[in-house]
N, C-alpha and C positions, 0 to 999 in steps of 0.2 A: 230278505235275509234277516235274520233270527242273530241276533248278540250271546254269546256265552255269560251265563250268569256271575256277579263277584262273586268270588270262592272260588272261581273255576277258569281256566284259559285253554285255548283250542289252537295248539301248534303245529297242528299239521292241516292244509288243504283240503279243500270238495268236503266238508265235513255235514252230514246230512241229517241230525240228528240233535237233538239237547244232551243225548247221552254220549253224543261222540268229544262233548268237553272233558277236559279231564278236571277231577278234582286240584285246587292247590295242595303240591305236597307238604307233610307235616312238617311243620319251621319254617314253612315260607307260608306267604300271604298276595294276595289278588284283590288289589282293590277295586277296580274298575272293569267294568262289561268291554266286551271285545276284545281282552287281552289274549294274547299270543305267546307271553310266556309270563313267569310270574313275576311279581311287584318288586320283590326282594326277601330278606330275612325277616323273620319277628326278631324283636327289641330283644333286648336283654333284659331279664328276671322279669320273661313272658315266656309263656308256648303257646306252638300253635299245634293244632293234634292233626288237625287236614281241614280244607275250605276253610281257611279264614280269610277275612276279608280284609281285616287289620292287624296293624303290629304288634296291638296292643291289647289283643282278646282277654275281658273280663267279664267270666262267664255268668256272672252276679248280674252285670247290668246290660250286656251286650245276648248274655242268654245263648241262646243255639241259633243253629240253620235250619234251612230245609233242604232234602237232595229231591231230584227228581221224580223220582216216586212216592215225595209225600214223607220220608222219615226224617223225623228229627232226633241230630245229634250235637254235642256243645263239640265249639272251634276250638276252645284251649283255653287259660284263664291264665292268671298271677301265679310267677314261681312257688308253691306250695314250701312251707317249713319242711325240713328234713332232707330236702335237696336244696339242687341252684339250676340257675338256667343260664347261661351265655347265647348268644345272640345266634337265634337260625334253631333254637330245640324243641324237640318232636314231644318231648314230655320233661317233667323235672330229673335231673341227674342227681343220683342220691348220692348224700355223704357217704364216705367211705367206713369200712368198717373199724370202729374205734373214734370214731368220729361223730357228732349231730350236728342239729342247726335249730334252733327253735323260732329263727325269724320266716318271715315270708319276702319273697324279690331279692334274693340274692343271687347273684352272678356267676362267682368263683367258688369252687374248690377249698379256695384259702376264706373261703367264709364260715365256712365250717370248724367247729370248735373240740377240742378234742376233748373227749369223755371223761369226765371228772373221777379222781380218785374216788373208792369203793363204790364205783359204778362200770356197768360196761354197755357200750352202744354197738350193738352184731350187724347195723348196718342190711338188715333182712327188711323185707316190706311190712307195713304194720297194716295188717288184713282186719283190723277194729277201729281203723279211719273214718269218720265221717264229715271232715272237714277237705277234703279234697272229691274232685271228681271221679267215681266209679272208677272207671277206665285206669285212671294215674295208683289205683292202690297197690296193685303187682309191681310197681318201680321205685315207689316214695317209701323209704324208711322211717319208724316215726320221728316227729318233732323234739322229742326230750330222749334220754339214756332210756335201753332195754328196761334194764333193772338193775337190781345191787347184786355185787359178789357174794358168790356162795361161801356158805361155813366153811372154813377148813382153809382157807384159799384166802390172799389177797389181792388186788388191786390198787395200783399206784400211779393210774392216770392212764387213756388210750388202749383199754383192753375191748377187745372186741369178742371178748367170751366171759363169765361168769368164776372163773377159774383159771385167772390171770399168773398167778404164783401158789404155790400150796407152803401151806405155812411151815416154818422147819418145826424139825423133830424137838419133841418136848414143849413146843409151843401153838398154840389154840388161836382164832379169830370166829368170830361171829361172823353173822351177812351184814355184807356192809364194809368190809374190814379194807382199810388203807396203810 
């Protein structure tokens, strides 16, 4: 008999195969061979993306897996800026929109800081990331505000568009305007 490899647990019977383990699902972790179901949760301000082996996947020094066929992919790493992760998450959970984060391993929601006057944060994924994992850029919004409020318009904290208020009549703002 052949052991299921860490990353992976085999919960059901007569199983005849390396590929009949199943991978650990994403937010949870497999530490040990022959497991049967899995280990538990990843920690808080961690993810696990699937087959990890630990709770606390840090894809800098722990690096990736291997699946059975040879391909290598990374287990999950530290909660990335611009989200948070609470304990058991598949990827980082973005700040909301009006909302950033510029730290890394945060947990809550309420970590998240609200967007500073004549600025707005849209809370959309920042597809020009290269400090996060491939995979996490379609979910993670970035680290700091969008950008600044447009002419015409201002913002006065928590706007999640560029065009928060428009200025009254007879009166002008530049970009930027709070």
């Amino acid at each position: 008999m052949q052991a299921c490899p860490t990353g992976t647990f085999g919960s059901g019977y007569g199983l005849s195969a390396l590929g009949d383990c199943s991978d650990c699902f994403g937010g949870r972790y497999c530490m040990s061979t022959a497991r049967s179901y899995v280990s538990g949760l990843c920690d808080q301000m961690y993810y696990c993306v699937q087959k990890s082996n630990t709770p606390v996947p840090l894809y800098k020094t722990v690096g990736s897996t291997t699946d059975f066929l040879g391909r290598t992919f990374p287990v999950g790493d530290e909660c990335a800026a611009g989200g948070f992760c609470a304990a058991g998450s598949k990827f980082p959970l973005p700040c909301p929109a009006g909302m950033y984060n510029p730290s890394t391993k945060m947990e809550f929601e309420t970590d998240c800081l609200a967007c500073p006057a004549g600025q707005y944060c849209s809370g959309t994924p920042d597809t020009s990331r290269t400090d996060i994992l491939t995979d996490m850029i379609p979910y993670v919004p970035g680290a700091n505000p969008t950008g600044d409020c447009s002419a015409g318009y201002y913002c006065i904290g928590s706007a999640y568009s560029p065009k928060q208020y428009t200025a009254a009549a007879g009166k002008w703002t530049a970009s930027r305007a709070s």
